[in-house]
Steps between C-alpha positions, in 0.01 A plus 500: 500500500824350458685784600315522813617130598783587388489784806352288711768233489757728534338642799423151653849417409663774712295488758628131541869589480478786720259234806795250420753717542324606795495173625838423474585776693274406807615143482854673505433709782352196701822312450709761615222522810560096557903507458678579803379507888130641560358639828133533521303610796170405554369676855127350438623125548797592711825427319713561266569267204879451380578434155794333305471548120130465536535185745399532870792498735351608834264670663505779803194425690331626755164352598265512816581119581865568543698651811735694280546536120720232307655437140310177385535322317868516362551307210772363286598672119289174409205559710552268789368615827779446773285608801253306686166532435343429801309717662396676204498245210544175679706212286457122518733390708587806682619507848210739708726642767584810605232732328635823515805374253390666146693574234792739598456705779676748728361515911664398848437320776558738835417835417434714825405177612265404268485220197515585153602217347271253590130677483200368253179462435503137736628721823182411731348838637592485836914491417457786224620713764884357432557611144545733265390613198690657217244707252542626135463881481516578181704442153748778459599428142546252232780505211506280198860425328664254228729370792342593784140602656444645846264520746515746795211454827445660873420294780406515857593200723226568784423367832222287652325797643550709153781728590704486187904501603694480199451665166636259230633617129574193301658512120499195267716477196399183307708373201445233236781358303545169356454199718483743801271741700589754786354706729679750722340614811614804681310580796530789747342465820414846702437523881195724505425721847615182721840351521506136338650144660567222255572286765728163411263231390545239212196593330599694227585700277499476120276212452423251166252198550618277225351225261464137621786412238763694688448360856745277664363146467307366818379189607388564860215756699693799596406699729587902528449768765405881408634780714226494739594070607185359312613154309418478155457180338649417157435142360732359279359471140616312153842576478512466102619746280599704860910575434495806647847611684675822628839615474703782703754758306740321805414141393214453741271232370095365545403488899893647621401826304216610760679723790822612280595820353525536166543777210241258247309195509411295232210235455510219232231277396246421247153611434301318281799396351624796426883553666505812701723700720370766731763760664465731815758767524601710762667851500801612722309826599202335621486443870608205606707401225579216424197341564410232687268273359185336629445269194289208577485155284144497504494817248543832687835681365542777716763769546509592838780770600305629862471164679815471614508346841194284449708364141826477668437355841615811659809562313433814359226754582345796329134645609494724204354852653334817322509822654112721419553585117859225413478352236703144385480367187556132407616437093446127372491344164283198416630302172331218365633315243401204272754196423774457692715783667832421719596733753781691337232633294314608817763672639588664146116672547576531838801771435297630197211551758722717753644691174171608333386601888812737524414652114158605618601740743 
């Protein structure tokens, strides 16, 4: 009898190293799963979830309300949202203007005549007629990586009466790192059986809606006009913790940045109380370059390189054109980084950016 418990021990016993060492190696496999940058698609709530060492970073998104698919939210390595909320996850003390800034997005204003920029869900019926609509097609592929993850999508950007003219390819490269995040965004637009018109208009092109925290501070009712004339009201709200100010790789600074060229941008502030920096950067092949910039103290930080005349009163002039089946493709690089970052180091990730562009050819 006492040999069999004997047995049985010894059989209970290795049975419990060999589920423990088991278990070790699953918990070791999930941690190499959580380190580095995770891309996860999930086409039956229409996204696609991005992961930093197991924390959310950002999220592609695509859903029925929206005009045109946008990263949101982007956070900070700390987990601090620095987009708006409003219109999809309104914040107390939110400004409520302008509801087709979400996230980061990528659309125009005069394409073949017709607005991209400014459509939504709060267009009234009757005026749908004016805008366009730019619609996910599918996910071409995902890649996980310790430094990097990617995300690869098709698009078509389609007009009022459903004829779709441009075929869209978009690739994301999102990093972590400490105290920093970044996306890049390479998009390639393609004329489909009709030549396209971006016609020169301000509205555009590379667009981030930003947190309350990194507006300029206001004190009076503004009031803004969208590309088609109709005012939009903005009323000034509490102006505390609201620090939020832009600066120009040529020295540009807050309200004299909007209308000037640029080859970055960079936005300081707090949110929540957390210091933060975010960076736009251009590219010297995209067209356009360097870009002007239609960045607005009330929170929209846009790179704009195709509204030329309407940004420059006239000076200069572009009306980018695409012959049936041209292609252009515009390269940017969103950083975002958490304490405080002067612009020498911006322009050090700047010429890093254009260096690790040139390596992947």
């Amino acid at each position: 009898m006492n040999m069999l418990q004997n047995v049985g021990r010894c059989v209970w016993l290795m049975i419990f190293v060999i589920t423990s060492m088991m278990a070790i190696t699953v918990e070791a496999q999930n941690g190499k799963k959580r380190a580095g940058v995770q891309v996860v698609a999930n086409e039956a709530a229409r996204r696609v979830d991005v992961m930093v060492d197991g924390q959310p970073f950002t999220s592609y998104i695509y859903p029925e309300t929206l005009k045109k698919p946008v990263l949101y939210p982007l956070r900070t390595a700390k987990g601090t949202a620095v987009t708006r909320g409003y219109p999809l996850d309104p914040r107390p003390g939110e400004r409520v203007d302008h509801p087709h800034h979400v996230g980061l997005w990528f659309n125009y204003g005069d394409v073949n005549g017709i607005d991209f920029w400014n459509n939504s869900d709060q267009i009234p019926a009757a005026e749908r007629n004016k805008f366009g609509t730019i619609t996910h097609r599918r996910v071409v592929r995902t890649k996980d990586g310790r430094e990097q993850g990617e995300l690869e999508v098709e698009m078509d950007w389609v007009m009022p009466d459903g004829k779709k003219i441009l075929r869209e390819n978009t690739k994301f490269i999102f990093h972590g790192g400490t105290d920093m995040r970044a996306v890049d965004r390479f998009t390639t637009l393609t004329a489909l059986d009709t030549g396209v018109l971006f016609k020169d208009n301000k509205e555009g092109t590379l667009g981030l809606r930003v947190a309350r925290g990194l507006e300029h501070p206001s004190k009076e009712p503004l009031v803004f006009t969208d590309a088609s004339g109709k005012p939009t009201t903005v009323k000034a709200l509490d102006n505390t913790g609201v620090e939020g100010m832009y600066r120009t790789s040529e020295g540009k600074t807050g309200d004299d940045v909007w209308g000037t060229r640029g080859r970055w941008t960079m936005l300081t502030g707090k949110v929540e109380g957390e210091p933060v920096v975010l960076a736009m950067l251009d590219h010297p092949e995209n067209p356009g370059y360097p870009t002007y910039w239609h960045a607005r103290g009330y929170g929209l930080f846009a790179a704009n390189p195709l509204g030329q005349k309407a940004l420059s009163n006239g000076k200069d002039e572009l009306n980018l054109a695409l012959k049936p089946g041209e292609s252009k493709t515009f390269r940017h690089r969103i950083l975002i980084f958490s304490g405080a970052t002067e612009p020498n180091k911006v322009e050090a990730q700047y010429q890093r950016f254009i260096a690790q562009v040139h390596t992947m050819r």
